[in-house]
FIKOLZA-1660 file (N, C-alpha, C; in steps of 0.1 Angstrom, whole numbers, plus 5000, padded with zeros to 4 digits):
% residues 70
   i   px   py   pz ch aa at
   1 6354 1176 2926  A  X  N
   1 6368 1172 2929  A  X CA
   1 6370 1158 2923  A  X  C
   2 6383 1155 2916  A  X  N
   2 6389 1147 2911  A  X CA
   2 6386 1131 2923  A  X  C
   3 6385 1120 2918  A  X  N
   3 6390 1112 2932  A  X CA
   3 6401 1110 2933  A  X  C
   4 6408 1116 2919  A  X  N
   4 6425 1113 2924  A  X CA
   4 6431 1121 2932  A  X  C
   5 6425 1131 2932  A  X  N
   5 6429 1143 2941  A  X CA
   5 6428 1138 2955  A  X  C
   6 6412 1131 2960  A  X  N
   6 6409 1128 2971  A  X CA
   6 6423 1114 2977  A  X  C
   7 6425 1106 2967  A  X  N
   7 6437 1099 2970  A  X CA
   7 6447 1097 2971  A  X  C
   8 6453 1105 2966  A  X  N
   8 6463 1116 2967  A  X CA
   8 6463 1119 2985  A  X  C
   9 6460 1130 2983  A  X  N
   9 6457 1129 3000  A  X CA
   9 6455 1124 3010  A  X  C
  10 6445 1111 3007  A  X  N
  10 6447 1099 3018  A  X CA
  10 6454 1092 3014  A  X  C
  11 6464 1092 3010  A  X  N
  11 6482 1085 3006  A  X CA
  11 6488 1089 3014  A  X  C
  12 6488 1105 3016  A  X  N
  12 6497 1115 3019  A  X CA
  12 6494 1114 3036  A  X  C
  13 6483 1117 3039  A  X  N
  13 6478 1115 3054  A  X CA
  13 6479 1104 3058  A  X  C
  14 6473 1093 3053  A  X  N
  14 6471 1082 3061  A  X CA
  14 6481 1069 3058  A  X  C
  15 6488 1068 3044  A  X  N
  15 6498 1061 3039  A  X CA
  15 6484 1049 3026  A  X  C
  16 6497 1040 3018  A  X  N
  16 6490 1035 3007  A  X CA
  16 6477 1025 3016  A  X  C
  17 6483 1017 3022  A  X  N
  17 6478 1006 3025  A  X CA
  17 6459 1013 3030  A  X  C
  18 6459 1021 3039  A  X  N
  18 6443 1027 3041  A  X CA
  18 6437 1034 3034  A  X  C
  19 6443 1044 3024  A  X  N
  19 6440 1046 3015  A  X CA
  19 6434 1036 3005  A  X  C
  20 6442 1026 3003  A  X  N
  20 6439 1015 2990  A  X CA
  20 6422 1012 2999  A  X  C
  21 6425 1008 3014  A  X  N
  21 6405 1001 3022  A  X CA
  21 6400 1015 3018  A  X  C
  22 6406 1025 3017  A  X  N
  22 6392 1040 3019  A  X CA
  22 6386 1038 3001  A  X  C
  23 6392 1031 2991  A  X  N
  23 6388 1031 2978  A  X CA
  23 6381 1020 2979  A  X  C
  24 6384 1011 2982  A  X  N
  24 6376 0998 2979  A  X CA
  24 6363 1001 2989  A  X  C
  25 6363 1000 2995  A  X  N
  25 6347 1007 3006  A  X CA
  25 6337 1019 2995  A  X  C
  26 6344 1027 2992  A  X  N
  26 6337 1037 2988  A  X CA
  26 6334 1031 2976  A  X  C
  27 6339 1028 2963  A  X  N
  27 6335 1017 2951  A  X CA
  27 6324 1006 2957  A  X  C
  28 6323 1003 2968  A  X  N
  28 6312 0993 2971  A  X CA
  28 6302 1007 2976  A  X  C
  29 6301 1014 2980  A  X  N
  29 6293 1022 2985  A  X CA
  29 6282 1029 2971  A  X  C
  30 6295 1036 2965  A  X  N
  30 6292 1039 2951  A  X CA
  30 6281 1034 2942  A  X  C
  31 6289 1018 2940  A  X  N
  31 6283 1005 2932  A  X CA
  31 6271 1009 2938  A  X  C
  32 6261 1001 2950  A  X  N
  32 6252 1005 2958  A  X CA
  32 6244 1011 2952  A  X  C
  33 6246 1026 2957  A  X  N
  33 6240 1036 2954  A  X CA
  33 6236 1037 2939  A  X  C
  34 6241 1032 2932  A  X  N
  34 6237 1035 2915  A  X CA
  34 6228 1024 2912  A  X  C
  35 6230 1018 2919  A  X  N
  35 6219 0999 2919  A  X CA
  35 6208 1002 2926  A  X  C
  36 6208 1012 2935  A  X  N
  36 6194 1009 2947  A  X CA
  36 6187 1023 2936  A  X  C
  37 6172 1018 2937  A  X  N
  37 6165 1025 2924  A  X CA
  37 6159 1041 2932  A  X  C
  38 6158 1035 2944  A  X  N
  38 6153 1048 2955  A  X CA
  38 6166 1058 2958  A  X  C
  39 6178 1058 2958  A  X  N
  39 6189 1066 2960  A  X CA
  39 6187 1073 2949  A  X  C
  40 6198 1089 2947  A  X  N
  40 6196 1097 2938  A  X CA
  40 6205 1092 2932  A  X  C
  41 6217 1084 2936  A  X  N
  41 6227 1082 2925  A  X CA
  41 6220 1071 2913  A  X  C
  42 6210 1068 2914  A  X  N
  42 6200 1060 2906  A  X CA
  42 6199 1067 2893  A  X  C
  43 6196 1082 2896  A  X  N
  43 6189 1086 2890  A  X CA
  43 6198 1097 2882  A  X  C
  44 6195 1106 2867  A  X  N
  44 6203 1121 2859  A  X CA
  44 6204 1130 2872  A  X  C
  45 6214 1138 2868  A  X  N
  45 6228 1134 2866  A  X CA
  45 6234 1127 2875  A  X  C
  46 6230 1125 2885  A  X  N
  46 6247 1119 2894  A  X CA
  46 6244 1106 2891  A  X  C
  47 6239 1099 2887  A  X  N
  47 6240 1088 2879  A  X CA
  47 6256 1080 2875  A  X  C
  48 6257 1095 2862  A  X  N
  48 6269 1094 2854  A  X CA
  48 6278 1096 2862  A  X  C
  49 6277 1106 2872  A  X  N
  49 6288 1109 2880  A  X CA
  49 6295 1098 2888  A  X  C
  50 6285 1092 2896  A  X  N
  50 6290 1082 2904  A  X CA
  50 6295 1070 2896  A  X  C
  51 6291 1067 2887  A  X  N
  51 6296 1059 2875  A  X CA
  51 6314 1064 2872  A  X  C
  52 6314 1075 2867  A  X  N
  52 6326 1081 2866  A  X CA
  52 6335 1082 2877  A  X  C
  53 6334 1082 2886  A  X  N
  53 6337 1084 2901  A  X CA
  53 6342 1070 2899  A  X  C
  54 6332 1060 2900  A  X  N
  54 6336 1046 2906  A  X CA
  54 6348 1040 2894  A  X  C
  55 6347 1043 2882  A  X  N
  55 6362 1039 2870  A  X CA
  55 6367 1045 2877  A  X  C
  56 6369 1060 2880  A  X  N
  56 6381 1063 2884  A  X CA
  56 6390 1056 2897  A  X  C
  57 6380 1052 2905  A  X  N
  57 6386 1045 2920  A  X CA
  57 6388 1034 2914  A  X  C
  58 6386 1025 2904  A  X  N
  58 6391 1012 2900  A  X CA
  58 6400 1012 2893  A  X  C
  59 6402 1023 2881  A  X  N
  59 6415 1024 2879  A  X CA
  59 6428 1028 2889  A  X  C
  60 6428 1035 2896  A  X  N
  60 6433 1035 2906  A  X CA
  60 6440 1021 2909  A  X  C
  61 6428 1017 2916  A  X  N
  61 6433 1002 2921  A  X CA
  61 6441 0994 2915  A  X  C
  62 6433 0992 2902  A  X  N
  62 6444 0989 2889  A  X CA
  62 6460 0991 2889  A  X  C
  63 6460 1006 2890  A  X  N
  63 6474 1008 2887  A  X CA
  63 6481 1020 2899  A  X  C
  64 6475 1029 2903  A  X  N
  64 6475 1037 2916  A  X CA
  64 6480 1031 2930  A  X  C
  65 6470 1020 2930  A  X  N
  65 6476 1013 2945  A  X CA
  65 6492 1008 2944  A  X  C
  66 6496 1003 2929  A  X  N
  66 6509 0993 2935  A  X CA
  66 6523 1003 2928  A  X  C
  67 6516 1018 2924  A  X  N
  67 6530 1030 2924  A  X CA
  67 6527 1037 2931  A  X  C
  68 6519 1036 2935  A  X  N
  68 6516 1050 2949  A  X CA
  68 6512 1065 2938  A  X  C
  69 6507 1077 2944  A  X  N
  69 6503 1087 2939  A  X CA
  69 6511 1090 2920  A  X  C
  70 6498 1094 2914  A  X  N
  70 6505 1098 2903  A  X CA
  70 6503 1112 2903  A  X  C
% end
């Protein structure tokens, strides 16, 4: 699943403003997880994934947070 899809939805449910804390948390969680050498996101494939995942939630932030859902 997309994360835009996922934010999207916590727009919709919850409004911009918790949505925007539910992206920033999870981009630190993300980050984390690809940095700590013992997690799997360390390692092929989710690696790339969570890497891909986390541009996505910072673009977002970029430009997502201040028009609301695209």
């Amino acid at each position: 699943m997309s994360e835009q899809r996922r934010i999207d939805f916590l727009v919709e449910r919850d409004g911009l403003q918790l949505a925007t804390e539910w992206v920033r948390r999870t981009m630190q969680i993300y980050r984390r997880a690809v940095l700590a050498k013992g997690h799997f996101a360390h390692a092929y494939p989710y690696r790339h994934r969570f890497v891909v995942s986390y541009l996505e939630l910072k673009r977002w932030l970029r430009v997502g947070s201040t028009t609301g859902p695209t």
